[in-house]
Residue frames as qw, qx, qy, qz and C-alpha x, y, z in Angstrom:
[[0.000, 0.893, 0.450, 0.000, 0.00, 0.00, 0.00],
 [0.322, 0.430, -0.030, 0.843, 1.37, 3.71, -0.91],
 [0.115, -0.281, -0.404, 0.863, 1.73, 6.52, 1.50],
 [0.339, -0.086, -0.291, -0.890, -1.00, 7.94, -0.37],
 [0.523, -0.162, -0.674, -0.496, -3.22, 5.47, 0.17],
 [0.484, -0.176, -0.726, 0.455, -2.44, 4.82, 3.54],
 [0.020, -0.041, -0.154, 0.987, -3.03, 8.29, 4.22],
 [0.483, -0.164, -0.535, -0.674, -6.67, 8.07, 2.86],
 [0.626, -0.417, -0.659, -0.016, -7.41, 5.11, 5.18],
 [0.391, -0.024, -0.538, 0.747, -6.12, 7.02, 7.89],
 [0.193, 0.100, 0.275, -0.936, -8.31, 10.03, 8.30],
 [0.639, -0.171, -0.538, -0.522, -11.06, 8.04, 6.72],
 [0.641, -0.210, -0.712, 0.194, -10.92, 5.72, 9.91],
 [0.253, -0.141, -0.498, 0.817, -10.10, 8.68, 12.07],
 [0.188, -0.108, -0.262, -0.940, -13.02, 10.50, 10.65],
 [0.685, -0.362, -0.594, -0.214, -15.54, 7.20, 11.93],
 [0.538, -0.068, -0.665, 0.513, -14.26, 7.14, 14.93],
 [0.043, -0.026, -0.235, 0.971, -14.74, 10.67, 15.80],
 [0.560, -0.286, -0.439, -0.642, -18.21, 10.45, 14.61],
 [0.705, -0.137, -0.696, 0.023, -18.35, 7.52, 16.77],
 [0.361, -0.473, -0.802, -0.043, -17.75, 9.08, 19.30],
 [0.130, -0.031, -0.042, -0.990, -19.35, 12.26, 19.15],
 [0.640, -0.286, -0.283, -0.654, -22.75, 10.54, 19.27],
 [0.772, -0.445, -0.451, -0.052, -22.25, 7.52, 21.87],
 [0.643, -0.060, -0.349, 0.679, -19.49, 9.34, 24.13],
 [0.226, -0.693, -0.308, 0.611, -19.72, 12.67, 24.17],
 [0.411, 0.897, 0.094, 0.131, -20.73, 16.29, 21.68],
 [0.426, -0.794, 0.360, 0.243, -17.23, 17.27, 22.79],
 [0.647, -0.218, 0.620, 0.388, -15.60, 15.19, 20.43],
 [0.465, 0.758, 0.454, -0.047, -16.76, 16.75, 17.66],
 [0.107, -0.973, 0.142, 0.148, -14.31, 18.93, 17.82],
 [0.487, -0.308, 0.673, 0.463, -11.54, 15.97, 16.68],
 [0.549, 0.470, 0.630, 0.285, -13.49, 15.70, 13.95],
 [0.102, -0.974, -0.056, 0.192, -12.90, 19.51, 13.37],
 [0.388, -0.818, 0.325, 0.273, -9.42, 18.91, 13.47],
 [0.639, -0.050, 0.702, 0.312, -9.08, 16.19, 11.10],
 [0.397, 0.856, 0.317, 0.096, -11.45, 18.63, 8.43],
 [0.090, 0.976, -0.197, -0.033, -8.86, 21.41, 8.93],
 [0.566, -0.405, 0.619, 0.364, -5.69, 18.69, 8.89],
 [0.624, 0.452, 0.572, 0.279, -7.08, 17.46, 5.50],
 [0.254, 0.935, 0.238, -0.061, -7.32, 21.36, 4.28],
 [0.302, -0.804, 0.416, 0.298, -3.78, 22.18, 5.13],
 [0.452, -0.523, 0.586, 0.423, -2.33, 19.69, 3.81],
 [0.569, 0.656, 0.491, 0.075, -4.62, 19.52, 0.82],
 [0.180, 0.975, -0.131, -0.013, -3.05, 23.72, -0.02],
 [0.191, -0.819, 0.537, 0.059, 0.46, 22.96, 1.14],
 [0.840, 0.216, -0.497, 0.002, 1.25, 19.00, 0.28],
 [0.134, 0.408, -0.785, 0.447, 2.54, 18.93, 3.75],
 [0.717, -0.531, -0.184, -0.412, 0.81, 16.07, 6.20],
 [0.374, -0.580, 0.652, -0.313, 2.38, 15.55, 9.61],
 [0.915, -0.071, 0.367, -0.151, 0.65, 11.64, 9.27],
 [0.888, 0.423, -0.168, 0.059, 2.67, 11.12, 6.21],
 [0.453, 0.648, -0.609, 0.066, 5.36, 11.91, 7.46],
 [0.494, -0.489, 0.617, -0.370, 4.86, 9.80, 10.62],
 [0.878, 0.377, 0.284, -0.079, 3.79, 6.62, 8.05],
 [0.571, 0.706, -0.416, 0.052, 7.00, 7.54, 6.22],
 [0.104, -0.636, 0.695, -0.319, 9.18, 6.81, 9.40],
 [0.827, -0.096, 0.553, 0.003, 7.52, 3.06, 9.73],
 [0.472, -0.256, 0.777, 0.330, 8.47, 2.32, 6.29],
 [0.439, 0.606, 0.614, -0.251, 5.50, 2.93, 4.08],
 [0.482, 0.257, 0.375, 0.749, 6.54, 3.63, -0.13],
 [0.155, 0.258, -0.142, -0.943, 6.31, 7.36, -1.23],
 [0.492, 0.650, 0.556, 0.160, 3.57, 8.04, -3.53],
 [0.364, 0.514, 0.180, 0.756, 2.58, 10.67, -5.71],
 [0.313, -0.856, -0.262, -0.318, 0.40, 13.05, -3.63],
 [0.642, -0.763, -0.033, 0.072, 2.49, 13.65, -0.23],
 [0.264, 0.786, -0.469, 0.304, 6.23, 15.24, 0.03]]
């Protein structure tokens, strides 16, 4: 799997979660899900995502999409 792709599953998954729980935990959490909208934006303008590069350091191939 490419860092791209990996990336995808990532904030996809992180994006359930938060949902998850924002409705059976607490409205408070809403607020990751916030964070993950405005991670995606950044790094959507700049090509820079902190996860990739933390997914680079295990070992995960380059793609195209992520410096």
């Amino acid at each position: 799997m490419t860092l791209d792709r990996t990336i995808f599953l990532f904030a996809g998954v992180m994006v359930l979660i938060s949902v998850l729980l924002t409705t059976f935990v607490s409205p408070h959490f809403v607020w990751l899900t916030l964070f993950i909208g405005a991670n995606l934006i950044q790094s959507a303008i700049t090509g820079f995502c902190p996860a990739a590069s933390m997914f680079r350091m295990f070992g995960v191939k380059a793609g195209c999409a992520f410096r």
